[in-house]
C-alpha beads as a LAMMPS data file, in Angstrom:
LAMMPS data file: protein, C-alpha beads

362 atoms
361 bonds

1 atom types
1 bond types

-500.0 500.0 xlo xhi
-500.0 500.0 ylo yhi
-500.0 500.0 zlo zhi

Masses

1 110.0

Atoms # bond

1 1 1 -12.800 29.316 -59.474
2 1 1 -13.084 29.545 -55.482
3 1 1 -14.267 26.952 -53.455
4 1 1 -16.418 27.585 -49.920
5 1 1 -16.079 25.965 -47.058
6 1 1 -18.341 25.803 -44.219
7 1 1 -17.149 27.067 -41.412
8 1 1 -17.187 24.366 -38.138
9 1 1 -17.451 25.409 -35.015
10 1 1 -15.580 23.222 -32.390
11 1 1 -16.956 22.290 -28.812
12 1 1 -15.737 24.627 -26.492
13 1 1 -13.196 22.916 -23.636
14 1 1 -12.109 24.928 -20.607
15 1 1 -10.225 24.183 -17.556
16 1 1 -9.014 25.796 -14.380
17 1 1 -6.297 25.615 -11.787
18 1 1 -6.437 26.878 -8.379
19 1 1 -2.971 27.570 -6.139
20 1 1 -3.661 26.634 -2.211
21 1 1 -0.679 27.972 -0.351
22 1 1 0.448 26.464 3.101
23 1 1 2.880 28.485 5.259
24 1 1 5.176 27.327 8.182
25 1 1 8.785 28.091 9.275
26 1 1 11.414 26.599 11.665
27 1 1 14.089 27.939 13.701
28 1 1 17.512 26.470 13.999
29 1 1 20.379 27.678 16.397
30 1 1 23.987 27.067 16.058
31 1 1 26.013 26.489 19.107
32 1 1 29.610 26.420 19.494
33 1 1 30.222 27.975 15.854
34 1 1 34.435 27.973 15.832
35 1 1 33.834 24.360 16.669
36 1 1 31.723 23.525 13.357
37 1 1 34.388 25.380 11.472
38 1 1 36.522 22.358 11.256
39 1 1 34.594 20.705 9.385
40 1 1 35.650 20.198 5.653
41 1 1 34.186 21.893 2.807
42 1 1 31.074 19.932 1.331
43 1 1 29.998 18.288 5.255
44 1 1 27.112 19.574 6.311
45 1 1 25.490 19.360 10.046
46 1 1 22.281 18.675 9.678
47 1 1 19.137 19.781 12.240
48 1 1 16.594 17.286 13.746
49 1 1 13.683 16.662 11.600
50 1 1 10.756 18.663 11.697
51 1 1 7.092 18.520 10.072
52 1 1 6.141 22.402 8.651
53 1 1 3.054 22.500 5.576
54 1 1 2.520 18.504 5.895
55 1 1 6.064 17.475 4.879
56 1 1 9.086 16.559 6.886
57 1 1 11.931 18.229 6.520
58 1 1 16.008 19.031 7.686
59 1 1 18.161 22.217 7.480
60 1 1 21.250 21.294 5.863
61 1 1 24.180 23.611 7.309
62 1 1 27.289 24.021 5.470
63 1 1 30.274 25.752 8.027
64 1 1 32.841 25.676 5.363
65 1 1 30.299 25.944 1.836
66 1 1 28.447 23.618 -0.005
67 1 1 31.728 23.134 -2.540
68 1 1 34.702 25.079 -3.654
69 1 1 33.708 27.925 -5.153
70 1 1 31.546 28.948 -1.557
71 1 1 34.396 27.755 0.595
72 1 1 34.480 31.077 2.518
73 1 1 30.490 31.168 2.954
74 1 1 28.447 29.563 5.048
75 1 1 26.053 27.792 2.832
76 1 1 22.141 26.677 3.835
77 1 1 19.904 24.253 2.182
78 1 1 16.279 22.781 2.877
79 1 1 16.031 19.058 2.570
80 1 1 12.435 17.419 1.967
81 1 1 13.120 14.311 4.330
82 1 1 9.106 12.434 3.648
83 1 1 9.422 8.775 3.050
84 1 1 8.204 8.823 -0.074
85 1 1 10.318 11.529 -2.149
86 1 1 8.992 10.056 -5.247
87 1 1 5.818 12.425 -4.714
88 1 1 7.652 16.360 -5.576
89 1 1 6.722 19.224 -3.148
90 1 1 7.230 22.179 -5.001
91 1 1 8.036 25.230 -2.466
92 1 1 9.736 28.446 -2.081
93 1 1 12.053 28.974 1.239
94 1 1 13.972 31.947 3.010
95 1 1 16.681 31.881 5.426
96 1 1 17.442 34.490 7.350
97 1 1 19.439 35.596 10.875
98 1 1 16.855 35.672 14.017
99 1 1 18.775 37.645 16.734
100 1 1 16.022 37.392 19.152
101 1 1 14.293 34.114 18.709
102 1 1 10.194 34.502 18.813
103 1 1 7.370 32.857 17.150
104 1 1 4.770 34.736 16.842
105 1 1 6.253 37.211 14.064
106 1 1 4.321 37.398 10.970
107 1 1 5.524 35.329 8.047
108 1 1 7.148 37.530 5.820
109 1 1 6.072 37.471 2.101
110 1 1 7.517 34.586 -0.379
111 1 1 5.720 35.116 -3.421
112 1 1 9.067 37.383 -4.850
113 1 1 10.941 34.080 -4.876
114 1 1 11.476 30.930 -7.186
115 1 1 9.120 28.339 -6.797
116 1 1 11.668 25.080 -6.380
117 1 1 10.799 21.253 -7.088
118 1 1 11.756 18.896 -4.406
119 1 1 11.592 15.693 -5.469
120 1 1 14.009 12.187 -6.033
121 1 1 15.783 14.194 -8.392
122 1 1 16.379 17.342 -6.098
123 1 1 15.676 16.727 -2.518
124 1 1 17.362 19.987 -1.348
125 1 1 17.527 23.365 -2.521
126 1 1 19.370 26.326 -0.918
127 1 1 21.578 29.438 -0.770
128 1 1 25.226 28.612 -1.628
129 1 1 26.981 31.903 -0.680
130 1 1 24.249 32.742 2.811
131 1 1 27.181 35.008 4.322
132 1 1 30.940 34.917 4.391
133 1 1 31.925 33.733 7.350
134 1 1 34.563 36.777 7.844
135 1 1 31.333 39.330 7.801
136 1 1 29.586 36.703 9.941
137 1 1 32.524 37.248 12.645
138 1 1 31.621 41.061 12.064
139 1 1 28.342 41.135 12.237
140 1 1 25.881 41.334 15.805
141 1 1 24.446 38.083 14.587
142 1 1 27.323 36.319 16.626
143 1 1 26.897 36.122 19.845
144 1 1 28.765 33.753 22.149
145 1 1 29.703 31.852 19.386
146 1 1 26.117 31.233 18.387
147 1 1 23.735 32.286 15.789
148 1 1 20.111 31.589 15.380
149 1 1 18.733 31.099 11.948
150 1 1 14.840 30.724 10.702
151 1 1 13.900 29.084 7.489
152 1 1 10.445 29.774 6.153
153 1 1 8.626 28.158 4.002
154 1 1 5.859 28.404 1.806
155 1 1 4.066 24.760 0.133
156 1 1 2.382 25.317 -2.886
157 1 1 -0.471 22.969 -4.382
158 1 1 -2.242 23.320 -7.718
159 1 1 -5.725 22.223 -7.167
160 1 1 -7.627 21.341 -10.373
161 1 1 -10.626 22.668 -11.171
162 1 1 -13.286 20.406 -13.456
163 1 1 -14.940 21.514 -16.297
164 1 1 -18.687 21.219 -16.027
165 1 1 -19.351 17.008 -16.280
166 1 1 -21.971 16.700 -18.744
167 1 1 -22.152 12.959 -19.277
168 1 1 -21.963 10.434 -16.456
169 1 1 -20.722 6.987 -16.661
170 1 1 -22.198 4.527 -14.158
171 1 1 -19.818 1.900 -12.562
172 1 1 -19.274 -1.406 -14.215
173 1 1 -22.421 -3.884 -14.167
174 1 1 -21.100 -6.999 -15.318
175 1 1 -21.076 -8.863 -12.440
176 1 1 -24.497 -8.470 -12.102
177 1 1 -25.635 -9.373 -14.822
178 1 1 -23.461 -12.488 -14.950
179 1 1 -24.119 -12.951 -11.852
180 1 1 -28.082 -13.073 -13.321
181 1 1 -27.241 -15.355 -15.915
182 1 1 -25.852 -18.001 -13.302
183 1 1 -29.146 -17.660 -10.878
184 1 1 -31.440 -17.847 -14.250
185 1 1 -28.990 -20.723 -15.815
186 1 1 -30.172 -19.161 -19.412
187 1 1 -28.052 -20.540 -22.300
188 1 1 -26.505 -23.220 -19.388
189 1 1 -25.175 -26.178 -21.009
190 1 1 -23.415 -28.168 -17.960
191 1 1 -24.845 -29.495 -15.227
192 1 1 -22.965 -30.279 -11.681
193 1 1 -23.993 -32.809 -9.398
194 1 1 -22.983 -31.859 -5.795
195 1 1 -24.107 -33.546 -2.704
196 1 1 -27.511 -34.034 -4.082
197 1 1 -28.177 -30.697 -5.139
198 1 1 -27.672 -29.887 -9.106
199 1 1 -25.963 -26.825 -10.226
200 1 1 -26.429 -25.339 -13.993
201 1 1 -23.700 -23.021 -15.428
202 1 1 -22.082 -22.092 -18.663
203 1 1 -18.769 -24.267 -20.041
204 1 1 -17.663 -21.165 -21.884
205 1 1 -17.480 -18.995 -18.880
206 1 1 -16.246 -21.440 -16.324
207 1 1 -13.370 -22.109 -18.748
208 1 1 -12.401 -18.425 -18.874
209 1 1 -11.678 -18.176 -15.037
210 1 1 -10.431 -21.589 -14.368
211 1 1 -7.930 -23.687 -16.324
212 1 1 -8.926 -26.650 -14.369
213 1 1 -12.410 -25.878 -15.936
214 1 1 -11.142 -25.422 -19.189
215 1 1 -9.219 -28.643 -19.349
216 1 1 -12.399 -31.005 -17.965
217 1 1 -14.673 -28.865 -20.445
218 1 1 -12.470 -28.679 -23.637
219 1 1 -9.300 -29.990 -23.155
220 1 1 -8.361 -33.426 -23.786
221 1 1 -9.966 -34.629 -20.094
222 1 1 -13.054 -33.424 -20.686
223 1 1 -16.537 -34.661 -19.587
224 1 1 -18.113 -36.358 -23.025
225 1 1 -21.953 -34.822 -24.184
226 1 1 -23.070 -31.696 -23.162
227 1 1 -26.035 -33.010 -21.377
228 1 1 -24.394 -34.931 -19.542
229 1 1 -24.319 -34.240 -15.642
230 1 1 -20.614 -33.507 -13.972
231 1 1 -20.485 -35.456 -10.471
232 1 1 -18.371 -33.296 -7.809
233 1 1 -17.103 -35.328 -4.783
234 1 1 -16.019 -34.301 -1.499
235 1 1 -17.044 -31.143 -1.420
236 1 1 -20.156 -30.105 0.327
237 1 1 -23.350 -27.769 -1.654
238 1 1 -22.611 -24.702 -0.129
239 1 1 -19.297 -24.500 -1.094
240 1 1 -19.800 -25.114 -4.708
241 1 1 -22.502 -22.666 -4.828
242 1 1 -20.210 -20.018 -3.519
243 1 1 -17.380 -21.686 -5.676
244 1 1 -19.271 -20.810 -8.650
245 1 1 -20.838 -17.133 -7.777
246 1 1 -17.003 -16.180 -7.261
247 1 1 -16.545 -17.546 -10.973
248 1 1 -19.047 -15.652 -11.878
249 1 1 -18.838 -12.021 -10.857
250 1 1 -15.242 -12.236 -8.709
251 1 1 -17.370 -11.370 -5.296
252 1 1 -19.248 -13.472 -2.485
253 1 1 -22.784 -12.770 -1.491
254 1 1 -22.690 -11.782 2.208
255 1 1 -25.033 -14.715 3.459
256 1 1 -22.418 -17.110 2.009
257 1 1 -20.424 -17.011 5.476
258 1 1 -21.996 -17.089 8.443
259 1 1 -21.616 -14.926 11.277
260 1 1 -20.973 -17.570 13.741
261 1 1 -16.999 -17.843 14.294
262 1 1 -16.492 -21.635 14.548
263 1 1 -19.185 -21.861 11.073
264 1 1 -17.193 -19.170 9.089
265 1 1 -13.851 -20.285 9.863
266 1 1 -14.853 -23.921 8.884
267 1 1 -16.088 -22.518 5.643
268 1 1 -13.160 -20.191 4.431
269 1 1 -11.281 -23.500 5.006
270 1 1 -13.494 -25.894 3.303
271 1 1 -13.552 -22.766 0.117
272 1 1 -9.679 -22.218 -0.173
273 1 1 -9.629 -26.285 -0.517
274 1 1 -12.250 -26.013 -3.427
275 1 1 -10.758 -22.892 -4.966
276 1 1 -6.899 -24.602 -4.933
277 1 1 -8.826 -27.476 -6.635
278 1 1 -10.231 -25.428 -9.633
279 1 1 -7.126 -22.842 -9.374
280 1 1 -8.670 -19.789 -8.733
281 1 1 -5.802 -17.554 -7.225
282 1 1 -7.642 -14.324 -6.327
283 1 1 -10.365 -16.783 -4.118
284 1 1 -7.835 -18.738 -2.611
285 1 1 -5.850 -15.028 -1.594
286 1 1 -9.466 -13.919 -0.641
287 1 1 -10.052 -17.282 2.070
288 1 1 -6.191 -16.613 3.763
289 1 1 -6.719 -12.989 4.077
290 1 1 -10.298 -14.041 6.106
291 1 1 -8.733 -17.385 8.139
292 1 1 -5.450 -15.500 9.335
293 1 1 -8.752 -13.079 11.063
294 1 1 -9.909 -16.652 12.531
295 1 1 -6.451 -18.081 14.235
296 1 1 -7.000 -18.674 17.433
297 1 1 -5.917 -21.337 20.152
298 1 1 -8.393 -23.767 18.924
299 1 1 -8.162 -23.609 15.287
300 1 1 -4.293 -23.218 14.353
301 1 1 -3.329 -25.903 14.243
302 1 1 -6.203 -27.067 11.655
303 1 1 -5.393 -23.632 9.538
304 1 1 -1.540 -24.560 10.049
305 1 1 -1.925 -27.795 8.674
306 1 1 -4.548 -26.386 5.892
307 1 1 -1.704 -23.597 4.753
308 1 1 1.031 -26.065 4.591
309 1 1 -1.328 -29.104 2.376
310 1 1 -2.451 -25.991 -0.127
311 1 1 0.611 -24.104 -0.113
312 1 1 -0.412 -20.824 1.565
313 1 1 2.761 -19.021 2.394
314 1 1 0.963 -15.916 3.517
315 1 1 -1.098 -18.007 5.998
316 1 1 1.489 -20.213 7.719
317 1 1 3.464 -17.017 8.544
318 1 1 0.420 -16.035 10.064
319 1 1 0.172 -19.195 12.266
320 1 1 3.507 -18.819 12.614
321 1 1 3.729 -15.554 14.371
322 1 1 0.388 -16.488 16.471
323 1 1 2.578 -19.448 18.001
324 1 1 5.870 -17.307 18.397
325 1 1 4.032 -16.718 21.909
326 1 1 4.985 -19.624 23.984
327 1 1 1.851 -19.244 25.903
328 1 1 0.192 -19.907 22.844
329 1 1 2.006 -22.590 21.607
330 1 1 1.553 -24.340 24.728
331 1 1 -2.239 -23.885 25.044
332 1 1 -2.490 -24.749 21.119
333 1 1 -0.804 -28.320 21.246
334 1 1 -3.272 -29.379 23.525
335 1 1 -6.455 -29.449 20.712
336 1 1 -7.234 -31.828 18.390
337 1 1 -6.155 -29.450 15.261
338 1 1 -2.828 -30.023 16.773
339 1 1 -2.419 -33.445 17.305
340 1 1 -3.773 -33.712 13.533
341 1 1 -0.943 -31.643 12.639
342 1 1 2.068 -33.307 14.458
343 1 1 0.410 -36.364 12.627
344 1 1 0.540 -35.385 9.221
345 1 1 2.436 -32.119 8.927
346 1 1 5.870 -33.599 9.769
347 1 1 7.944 -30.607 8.070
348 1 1 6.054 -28.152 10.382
349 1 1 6.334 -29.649 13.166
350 1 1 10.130 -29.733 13.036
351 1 1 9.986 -25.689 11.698
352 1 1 7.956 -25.414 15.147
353 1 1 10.412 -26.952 17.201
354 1 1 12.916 -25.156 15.237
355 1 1 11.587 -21.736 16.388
356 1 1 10.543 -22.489 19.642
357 1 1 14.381 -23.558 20.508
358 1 1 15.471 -20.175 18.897
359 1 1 13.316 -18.619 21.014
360 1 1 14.603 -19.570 24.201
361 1 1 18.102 -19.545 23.149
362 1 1 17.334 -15.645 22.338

Bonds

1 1 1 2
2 1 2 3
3 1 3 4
4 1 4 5
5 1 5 6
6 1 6 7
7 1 7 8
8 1 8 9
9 1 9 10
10 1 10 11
11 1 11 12
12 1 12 13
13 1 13 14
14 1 14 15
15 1 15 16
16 1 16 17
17 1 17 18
18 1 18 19
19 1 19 20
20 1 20 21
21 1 21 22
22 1 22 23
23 1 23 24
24 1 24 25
25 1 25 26
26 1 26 27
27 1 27 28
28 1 28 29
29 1 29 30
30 1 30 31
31 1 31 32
32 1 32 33
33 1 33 34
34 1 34 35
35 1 35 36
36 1 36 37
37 1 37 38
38 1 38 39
39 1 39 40
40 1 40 41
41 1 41 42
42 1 42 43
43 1 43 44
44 1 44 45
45 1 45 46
46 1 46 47
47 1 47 48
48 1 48 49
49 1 49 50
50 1 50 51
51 1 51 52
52 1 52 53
53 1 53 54
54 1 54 55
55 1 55 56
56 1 56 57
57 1 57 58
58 1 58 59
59 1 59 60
60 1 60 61
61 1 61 62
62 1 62 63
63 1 63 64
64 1 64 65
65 1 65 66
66 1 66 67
67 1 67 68
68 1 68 69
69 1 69 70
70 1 70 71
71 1 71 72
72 1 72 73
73 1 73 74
74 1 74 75
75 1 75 76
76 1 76 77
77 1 77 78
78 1 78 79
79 1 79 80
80 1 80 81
81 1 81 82
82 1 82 83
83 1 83 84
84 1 84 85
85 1 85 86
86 1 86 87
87 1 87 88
88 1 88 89
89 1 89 90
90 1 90 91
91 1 91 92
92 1 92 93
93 1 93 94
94 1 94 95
95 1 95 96
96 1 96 97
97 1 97 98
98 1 98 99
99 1 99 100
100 1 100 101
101 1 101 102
102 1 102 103
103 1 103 104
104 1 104 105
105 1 105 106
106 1 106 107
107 1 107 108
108 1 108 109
109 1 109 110
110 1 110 111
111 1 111 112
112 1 112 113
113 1 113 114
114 1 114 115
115 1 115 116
116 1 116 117
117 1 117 118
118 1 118 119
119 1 119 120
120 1 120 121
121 1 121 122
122 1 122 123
123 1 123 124
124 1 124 125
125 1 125 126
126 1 126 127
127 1 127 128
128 1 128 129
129 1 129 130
130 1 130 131
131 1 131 132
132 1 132 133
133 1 133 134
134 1 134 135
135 1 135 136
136 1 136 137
137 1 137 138
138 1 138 139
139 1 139 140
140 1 140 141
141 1 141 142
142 1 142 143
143 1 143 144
144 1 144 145
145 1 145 146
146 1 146 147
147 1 147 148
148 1 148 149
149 1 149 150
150 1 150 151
151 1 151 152
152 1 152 153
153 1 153 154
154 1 154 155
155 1 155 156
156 1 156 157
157 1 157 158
158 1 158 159
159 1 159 160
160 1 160 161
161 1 161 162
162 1 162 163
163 1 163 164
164 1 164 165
165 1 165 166
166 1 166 167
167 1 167 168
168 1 168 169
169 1 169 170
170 1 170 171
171 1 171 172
172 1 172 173
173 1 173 174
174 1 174 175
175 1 175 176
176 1 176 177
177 1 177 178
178 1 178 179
179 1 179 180
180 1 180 181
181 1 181 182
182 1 182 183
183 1 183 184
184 1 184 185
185 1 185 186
186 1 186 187
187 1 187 188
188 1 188 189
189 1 189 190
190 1 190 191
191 1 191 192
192 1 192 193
193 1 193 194
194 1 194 195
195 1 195 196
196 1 196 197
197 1 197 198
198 1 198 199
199 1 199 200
200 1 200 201
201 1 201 202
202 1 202 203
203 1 203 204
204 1 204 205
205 1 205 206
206 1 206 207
207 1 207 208
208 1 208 209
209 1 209 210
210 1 210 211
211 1 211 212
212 1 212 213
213 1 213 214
214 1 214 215
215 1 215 216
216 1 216 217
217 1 217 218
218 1 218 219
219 1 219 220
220 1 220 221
221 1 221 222
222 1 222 223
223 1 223 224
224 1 224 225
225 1 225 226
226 1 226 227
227 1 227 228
228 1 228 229
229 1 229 230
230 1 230 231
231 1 231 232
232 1 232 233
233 1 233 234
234 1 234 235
235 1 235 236
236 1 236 237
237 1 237 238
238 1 238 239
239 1 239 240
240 1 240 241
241 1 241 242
242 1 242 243
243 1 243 244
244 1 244 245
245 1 245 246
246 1 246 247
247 1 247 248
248 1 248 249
249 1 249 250
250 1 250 251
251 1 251 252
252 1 252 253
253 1 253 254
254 1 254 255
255 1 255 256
256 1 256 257
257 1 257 258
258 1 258 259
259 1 259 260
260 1 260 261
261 1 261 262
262 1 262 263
263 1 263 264
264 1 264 265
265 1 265 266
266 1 266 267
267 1 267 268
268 1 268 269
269 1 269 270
270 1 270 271
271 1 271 272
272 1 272 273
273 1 273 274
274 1 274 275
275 1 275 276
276 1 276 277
277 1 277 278
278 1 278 279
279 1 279 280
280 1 280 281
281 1 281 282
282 1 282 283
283 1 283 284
284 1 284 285
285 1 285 286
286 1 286 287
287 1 287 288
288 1 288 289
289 1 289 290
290 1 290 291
291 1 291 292
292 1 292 293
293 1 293 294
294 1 294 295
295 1 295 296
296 1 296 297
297 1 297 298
298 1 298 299
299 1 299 300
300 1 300 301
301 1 301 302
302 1 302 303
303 1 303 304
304 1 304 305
305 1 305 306
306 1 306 307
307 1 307 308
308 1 308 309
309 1 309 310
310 1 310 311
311 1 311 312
312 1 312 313
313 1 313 314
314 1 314 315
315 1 315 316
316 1 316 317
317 1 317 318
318 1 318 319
319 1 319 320
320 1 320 321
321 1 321 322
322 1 322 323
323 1 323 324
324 1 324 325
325 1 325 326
326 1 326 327
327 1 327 328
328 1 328 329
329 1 329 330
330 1 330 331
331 1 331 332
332 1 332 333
333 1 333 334
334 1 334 335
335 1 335 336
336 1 336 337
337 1 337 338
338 1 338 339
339 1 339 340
340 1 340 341
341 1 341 342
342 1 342 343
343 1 343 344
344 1 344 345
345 1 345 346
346 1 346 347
347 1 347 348
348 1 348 349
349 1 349 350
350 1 350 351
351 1 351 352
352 1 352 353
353 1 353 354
354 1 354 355
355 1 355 356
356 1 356 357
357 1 357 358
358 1 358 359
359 1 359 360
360 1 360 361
361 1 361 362
């Protein structure tokens, strides 16, 4: 008995790749051959770096071979020198003998020759055996014991081609809908006193981002009834508003800060104090990365003192290397901020004095 089966046709999938092709070349000269000769087999000269194709690169010469078995050749190699060599070039090269050195030759064909990987695993690639050095002596390529040679090279990139996009994906919206569900307090079930102005949020959520939250909301200090209203001291409105849209969808609303320097450097100081008291990391990174914008004469010494009370490490080395100018340091002990430091900031004051002794010593 035979069996049928339907025949299912699959979706059809395609994909292209394009090859872009960069060409460059360089042109090295070697004076006072018989003098490299004396160099021991494996040592290389090597030639100032140069940029051909968007990559940096060195011509590795070899007067005595690369190793044992090229002793009696002269051996050349390409070395990708770019910073990062964990990104891999892949490229051919060609070396040959320039007798008259120009630069406006066309760049003869490379497409006959291997396509090589430079990378961290192989940052040079080259010809072992380039001439014997007795057919070199020979040869017209020697002249006043100099030779010119020219390296091209050819960078090749694989450009991928899409297949047609049928469905598109719109970027994440769950900030703003969270973001909704704080401004519409729907399903709230906690309720923050702060300065005289009431704030209604969510236990579950605030618990998520803050383990400070979670503790006071579930953990064994908790606040008792879920009606009740949570009193906030010492911390003004404002702040806890934009304390709590952060919790909410990891961003600030633009009109939170003013645009008025002395204003928004006084509040990115009063919000990395309110976001080291409910432990949120990323907002307390986000208020140092803004205040080390807002160092100035008049306010280091209050951000000095602020960084070293909180524990901001990134910001006190910002302070730090504002007031490595004695003319700054001078003008900046003068303000209030830094009399309020030298008052309470002990420890810094004595790393201050530290640095400013170095400093002269230097």
């Amino acid at each position: 008995m035979l069996s049928a089966a339907a025949a299912v046709e699959s979706s059809p999938s395609a994909s292209a790749t394009t090859v872009d092709m960069s060409t460059g070349y360089h042109i090295v000269k070697i004076n006072g051959y018989s003098l490299t000769k004396q160099l021991p087999t494996g040592k290389s000269l090597d030639s100032s770096r140069f940029s051909v194709c968007g990559h940096r690169w060195r011509i590795l010469y070899f007067p005595n071979g690369d190793r044992s078995d090229s002793a009696d050749y002269i051996s050349l190699f390409l070395l990708l020198d770019n910073q990062d060599v964990s990104k891999e070039v892949k490229a051919q090269s060609i070396f040959r003998f320039v007798d008259t050195v120009t630069t406006d030759e066309k760049h003869p064909s490379l497409t006959s020759l291997a396509v090589n990987t430079f990378g961290s695993k192989n940052r040079s690639w080259g010809i072992t055996k380039f001439i014997k050095r007795e057919d070199l002596h020979r040869s017209e390529h020697l002249v006043d014991d100099s030779f010119t040679i020219r390296c091209d090279i050819a960078v090749i990139s694989e450009i991928p081609v899409e297949s047609p996009k049928f469905v598109s994906v719109p970027s994440s919206d769950l900030n703003q809908h969270l973001g909704d569900l704080l401004t519409t307090a729907k399903g709230a079930d906690v309720v923050f006193e702060v300065a005289g102005e009431t704030f209604a949020a969510h236990r579950w959520l605030l618990a998520s981002r803050s383990s400070v939250f979670d503790a006071r909301l579930f953990g064994s200090t908790k606040e008792s009834g879920t009606a009740d209203v949570i009193r906030v001291d010492d911390m003004e409105a404002r702040v806890f508003a934009a304390l709590l849209r952060f919790a909410y969808t990891d961003t600030l609303l633009p009109e939170t800060i003013t645009q008025e320097e002395e204003e928004a450097a006084g509040m990115w100081q009063h919000l990395l104090v309110a976001a080291d008291r409910y432990s949120f990391e990323r907002l307390k990174l986000v208020c140092q990365e803004k205040l080390c914008k807002h160092i100035n004469v008049s306010t280091v010494g209050t951000i000095l003192a602020l960084s070293e009370q909180h524990h901001c490490d990134g910001l006190k080395k910002a302070c730090f290397h504002f007031l490595s100018s004695p003319t700054n340091l001078m003008a900046a002990t003068a303000t209030d901020g830094f009399q309020h430091l030298s008052r309470n900031c002990s420890s810094v004051m004595i790393e201050l004095i530290d640095m400013s002794s170095r400093s002269h010593s230097a």
